[in-house]
C-alpha positions as CSV (number, residue, x, y, z in Angstrom):
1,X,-108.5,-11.0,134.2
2,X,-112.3,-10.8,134.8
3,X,-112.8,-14.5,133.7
4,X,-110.3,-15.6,136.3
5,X,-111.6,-13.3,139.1
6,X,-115.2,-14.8,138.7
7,X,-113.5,-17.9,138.8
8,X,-111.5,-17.8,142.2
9,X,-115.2,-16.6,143.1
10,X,-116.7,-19.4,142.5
11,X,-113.7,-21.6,144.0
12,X,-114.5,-19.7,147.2
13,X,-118.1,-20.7,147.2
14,X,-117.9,-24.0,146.7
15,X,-115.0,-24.6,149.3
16,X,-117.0,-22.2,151.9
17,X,-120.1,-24.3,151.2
18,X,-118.2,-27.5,152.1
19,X,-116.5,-26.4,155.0
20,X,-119.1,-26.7,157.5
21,X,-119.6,-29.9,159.3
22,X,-122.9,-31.5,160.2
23,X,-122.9,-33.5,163.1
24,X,-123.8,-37.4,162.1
25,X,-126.6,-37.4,164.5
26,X,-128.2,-35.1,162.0
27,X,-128.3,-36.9,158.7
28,X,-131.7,-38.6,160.1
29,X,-130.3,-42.4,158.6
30,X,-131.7,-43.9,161.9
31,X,-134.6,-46.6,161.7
32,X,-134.2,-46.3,157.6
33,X,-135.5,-49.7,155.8
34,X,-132.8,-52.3,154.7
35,X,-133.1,-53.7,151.7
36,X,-131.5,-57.0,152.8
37,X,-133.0,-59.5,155.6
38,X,-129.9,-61.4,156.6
39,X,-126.0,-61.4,155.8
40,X,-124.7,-64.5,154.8
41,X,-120.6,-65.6,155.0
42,X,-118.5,-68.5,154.5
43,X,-117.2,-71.1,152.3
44,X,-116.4,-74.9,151.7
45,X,-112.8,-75.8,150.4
46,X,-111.2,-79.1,148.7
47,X,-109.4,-79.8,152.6
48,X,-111.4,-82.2,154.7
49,X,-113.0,-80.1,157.5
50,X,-116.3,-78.1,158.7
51,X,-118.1,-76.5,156.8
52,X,-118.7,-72.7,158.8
53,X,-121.2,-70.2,157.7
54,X,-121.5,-67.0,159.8
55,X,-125.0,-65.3,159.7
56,X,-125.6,-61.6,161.0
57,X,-128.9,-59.1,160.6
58,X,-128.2,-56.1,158.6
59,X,-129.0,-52.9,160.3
60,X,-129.2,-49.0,159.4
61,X,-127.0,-46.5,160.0
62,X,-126.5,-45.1,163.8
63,X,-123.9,-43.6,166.5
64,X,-122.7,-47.0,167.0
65,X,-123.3,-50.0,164.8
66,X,-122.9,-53.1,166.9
67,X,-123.2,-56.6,164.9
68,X,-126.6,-58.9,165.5
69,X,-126.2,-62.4,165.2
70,X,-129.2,-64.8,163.9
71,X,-129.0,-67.6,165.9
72,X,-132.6,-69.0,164.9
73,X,-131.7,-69.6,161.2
74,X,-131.7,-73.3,159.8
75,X,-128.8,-74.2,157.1
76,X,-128.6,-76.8,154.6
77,X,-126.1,-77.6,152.2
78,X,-126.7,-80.1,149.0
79,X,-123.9,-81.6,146.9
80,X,-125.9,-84.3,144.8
81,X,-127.3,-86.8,146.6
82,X,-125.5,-85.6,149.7
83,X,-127.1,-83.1,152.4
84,X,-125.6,-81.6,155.5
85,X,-127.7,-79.9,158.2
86,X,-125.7,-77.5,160.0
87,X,-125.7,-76.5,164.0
88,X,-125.8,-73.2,166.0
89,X,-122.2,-72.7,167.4
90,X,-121.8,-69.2,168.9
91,X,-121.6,-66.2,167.9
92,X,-123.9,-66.7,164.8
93,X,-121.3,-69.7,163.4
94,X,-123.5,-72.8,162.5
95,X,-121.2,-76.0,161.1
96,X,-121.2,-79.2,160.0
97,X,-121.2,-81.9,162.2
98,X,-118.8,-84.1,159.7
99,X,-116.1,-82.6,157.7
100,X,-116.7,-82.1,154.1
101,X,-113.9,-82.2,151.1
102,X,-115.2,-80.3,148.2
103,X,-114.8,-81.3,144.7
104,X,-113.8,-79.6,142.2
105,X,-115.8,-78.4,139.0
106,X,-119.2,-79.6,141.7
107,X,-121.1,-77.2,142.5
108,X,-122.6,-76.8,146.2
109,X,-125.8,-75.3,147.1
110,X,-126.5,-73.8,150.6
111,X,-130.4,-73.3,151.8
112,X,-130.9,-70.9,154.6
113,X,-134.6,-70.8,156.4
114,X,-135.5,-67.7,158.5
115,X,-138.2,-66.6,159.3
116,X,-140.4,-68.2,156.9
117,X,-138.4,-67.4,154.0
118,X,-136.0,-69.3,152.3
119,X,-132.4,-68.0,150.6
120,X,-130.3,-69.7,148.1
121,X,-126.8,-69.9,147.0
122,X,-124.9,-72.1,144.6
123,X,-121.1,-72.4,144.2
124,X,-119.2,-74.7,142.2
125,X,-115.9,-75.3,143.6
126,X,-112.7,-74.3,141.3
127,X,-110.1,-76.2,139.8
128,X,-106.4,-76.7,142.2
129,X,-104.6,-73.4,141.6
130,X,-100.5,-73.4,139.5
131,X,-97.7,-73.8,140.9
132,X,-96.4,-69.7,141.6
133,X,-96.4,-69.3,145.2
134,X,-94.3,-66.1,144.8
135,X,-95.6,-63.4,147.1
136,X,-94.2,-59.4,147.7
137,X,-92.5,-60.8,150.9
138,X,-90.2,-58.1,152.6
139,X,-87.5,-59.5,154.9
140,X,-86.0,-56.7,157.6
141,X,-82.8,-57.7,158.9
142,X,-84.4,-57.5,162.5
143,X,-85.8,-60.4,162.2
144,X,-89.1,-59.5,160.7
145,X,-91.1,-60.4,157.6
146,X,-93.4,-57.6,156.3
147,X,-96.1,-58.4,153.8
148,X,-96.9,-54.8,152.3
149,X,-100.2,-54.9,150.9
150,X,-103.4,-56.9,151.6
151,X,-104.3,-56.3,147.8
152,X,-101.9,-56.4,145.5
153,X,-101.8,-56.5,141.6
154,X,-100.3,-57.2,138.3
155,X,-100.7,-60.7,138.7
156,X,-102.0,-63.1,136.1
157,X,-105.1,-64.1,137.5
158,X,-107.0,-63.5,141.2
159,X,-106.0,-65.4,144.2
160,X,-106.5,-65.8,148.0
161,X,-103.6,-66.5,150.3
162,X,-103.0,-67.1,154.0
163,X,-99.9,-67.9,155.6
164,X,-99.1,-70.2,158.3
165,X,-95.9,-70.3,160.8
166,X,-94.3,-73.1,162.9
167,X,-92.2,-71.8,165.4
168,X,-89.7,-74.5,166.5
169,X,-88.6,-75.0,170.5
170,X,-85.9,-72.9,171.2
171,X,-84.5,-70.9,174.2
172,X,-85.7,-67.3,173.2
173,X,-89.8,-68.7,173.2
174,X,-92.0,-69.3,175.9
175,X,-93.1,-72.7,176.0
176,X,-96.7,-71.6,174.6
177,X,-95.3,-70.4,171.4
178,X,-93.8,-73.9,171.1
179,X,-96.0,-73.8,167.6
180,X,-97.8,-70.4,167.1
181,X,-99.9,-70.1,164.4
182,X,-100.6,-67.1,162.0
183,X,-103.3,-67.0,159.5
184,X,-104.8,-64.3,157.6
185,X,-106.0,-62.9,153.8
186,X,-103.9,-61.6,150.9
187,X,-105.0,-60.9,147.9
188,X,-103.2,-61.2,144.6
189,X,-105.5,-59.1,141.7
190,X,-105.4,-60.0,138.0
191,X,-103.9,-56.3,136.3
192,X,-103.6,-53.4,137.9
193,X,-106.6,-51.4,139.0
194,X,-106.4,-47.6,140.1
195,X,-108.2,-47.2,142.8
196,X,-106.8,-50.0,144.5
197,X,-103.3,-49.4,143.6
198,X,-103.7,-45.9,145.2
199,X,-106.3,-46.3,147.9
200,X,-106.3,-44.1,150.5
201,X,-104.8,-46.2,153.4
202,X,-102.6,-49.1,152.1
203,X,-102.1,-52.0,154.8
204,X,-99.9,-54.4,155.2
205,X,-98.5,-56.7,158.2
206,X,-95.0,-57.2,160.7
207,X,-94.3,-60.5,162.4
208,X,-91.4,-61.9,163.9
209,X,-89.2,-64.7,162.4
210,X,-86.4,-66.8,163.4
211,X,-84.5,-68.2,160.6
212,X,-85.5,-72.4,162.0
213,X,-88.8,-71.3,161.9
214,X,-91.0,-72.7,159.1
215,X,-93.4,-70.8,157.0
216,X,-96.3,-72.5,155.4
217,X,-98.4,-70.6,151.9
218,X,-101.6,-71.5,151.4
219,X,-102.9,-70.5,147.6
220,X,-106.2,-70.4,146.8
221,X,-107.9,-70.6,143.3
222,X,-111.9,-68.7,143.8
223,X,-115.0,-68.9,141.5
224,X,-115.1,-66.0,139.2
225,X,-118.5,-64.9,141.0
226,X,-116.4,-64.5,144.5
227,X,-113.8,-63.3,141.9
228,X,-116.2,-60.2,140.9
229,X,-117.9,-60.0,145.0
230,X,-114.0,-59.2,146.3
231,X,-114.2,-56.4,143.5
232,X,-117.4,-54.6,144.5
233,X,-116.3,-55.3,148.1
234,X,-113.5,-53.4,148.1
235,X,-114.5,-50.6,145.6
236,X,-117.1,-49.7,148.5
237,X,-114.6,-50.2,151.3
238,X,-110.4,-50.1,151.3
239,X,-110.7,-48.5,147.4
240,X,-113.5,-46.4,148.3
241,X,-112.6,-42.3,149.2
242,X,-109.4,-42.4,146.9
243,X,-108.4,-40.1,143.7
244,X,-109.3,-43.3,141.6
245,X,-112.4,-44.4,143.5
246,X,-115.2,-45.7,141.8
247,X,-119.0,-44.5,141.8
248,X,-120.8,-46.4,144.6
249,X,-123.1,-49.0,144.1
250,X,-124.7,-53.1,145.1
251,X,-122.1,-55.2,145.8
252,X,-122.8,-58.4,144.2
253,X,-124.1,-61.8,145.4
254,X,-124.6,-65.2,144.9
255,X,-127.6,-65.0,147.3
256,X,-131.2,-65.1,146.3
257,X,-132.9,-62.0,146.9
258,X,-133.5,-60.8,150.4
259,X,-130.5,-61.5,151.5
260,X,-126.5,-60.3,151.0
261,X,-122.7,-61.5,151.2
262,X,-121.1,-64.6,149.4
263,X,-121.0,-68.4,150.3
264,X,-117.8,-68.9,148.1
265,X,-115.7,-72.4,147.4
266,X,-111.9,-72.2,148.1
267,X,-109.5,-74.6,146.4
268,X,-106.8,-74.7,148.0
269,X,-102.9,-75.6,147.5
270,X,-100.0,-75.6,150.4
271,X,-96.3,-75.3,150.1
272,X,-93.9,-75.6,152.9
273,X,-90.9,-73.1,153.6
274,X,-88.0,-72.6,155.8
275,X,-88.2,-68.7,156.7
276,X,-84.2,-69.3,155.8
277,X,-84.9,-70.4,152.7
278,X,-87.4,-67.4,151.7
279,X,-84.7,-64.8,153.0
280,X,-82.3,-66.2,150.1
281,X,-85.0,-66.3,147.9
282,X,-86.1,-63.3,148.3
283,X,-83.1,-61.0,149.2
284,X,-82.2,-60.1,146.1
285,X,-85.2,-58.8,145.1
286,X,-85.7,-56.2,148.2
């Protein structure tokens, strides 16, 4: 009885000590050194089109973190004998003046100069992903599709998907949603991880269908570099603060030092649907 008295003590301690909340302007993170001079994102994929690499300034910790574009950065990216000099768009976006179709099993290297320093990255774009386009689609009998999860897992191996709709002209749309596109990333995890299966706030998307319209999958086979940069990405963001969480840590690059993110290759495979056609296929399974 003593033992579990100096227990529930001890209990009451630690949860007293923890109960008290220190205002964030306290922690004294402001002005702290980065370890990281520039953040580097985007990609090159088999489809014929810009190249687009985004470029922000990493900055410390404060009341309200506002993002810093680098707009006096210059870009280069070498396939062989070829090289591409990219331009300033907005927004810290520089692109390709000519489209560019990766290829696959070539590898792709992207040189970024600022401020007297140069950073490296080198990707070698994958090989065309299967055939499975099945994905956990969920089909309400309102007329909505609901994807449940922007993660999900127990797949074979790790993919990328975005999804694309074509809404035909009919009575009930305005004429500006004559073709209305959606576009945005699932992920499709090899096994099943803890912390991810049980992370603290799942996501997942509602849009609405008509049965004409027509639904276009994009699957997309990634490097297993980007393959291990999603992981460490997510175990510090969406899986971080959950039962199963993992010990922080560096998220992984493909950068050279100095500098952080991922310039990742995409190849990429489409399939065409009538949303019709996916409510039979996938009815049965709901």
């Amino acid at each position: 009885m003593k033992n579990v008295f100096c227990i529930l003590c001890m209990v009451f301690v630690i949860v007293s000590s923890c109960s008290d909340e220190v205002p964030f302007s306290e922690l004294n993170l402001y002005g702290s050194d980065m370890n990281y001079q520039i953040a580097v994102s985007g990609f090159i994929s088999n489809e014929k089109e810009l190249c687009r690499i985004r470029l922000m300034k990493p900055v410390s910790v404060s009341d309200s973190i506002e993002p810093i574009t680098i707009e006096d950065a210059s870009l280069v990216l070498k396939h062989g004998e070829n090289t591409w000099m990219f331009q300033y768009d907005s927004l810290g976006i520089y692109s390709t003046p000519d489209s560019i179709t990766g290829i696959a099993g070539d590898t792709y290297t992207l040189e970024i100069s600022y401020h007297g320093e140069t950073y490296m990255a080198e990707e070698t774009m994958p090989y065309e992903p299967d055939d499975d386009f099945y994905l956990p689609f969920t089909y309400l009998n309102r007329g909505v599709f609901y994807v449940p999860e922007a993660q999900n897992f127990g797949y074979n191996k790790t993919n990328v998907w975005g999804i694309e709709f074509a809404y035909v002209n009919n009575e009930t749309r305005a004429e500006t949603e004559l073709y209305y596109l959606i576009c945005f990333n699932i992920f499709t995890f090899k096994g099943s991880l803890p912390q991810g299966i049980f992370q603290p706030e799942p996501s997942g998307w509602l849009f609405p269908v008509l049965t004409t319209d027509s639904m276009e999958i994009i699957k997309a086979e990634i490097s297993d570099g980007y393959n291990k940069y999603l992981f460490d990405k997510f175990n510090e963001t969406d899986w971080q603060g959950g039962m199963f969480s993992t010990i922080p840590g560096n998220i992984s690059t493909n950068l050279s030092k100095g500098a952080t993110g991922y310039f990742y290759a995409l190849h990429v495979k489409r399939k065409r649907f009538l949303v019709s056609d996916i409510i039979v296929e996938y009815r049965d399974e709901l």
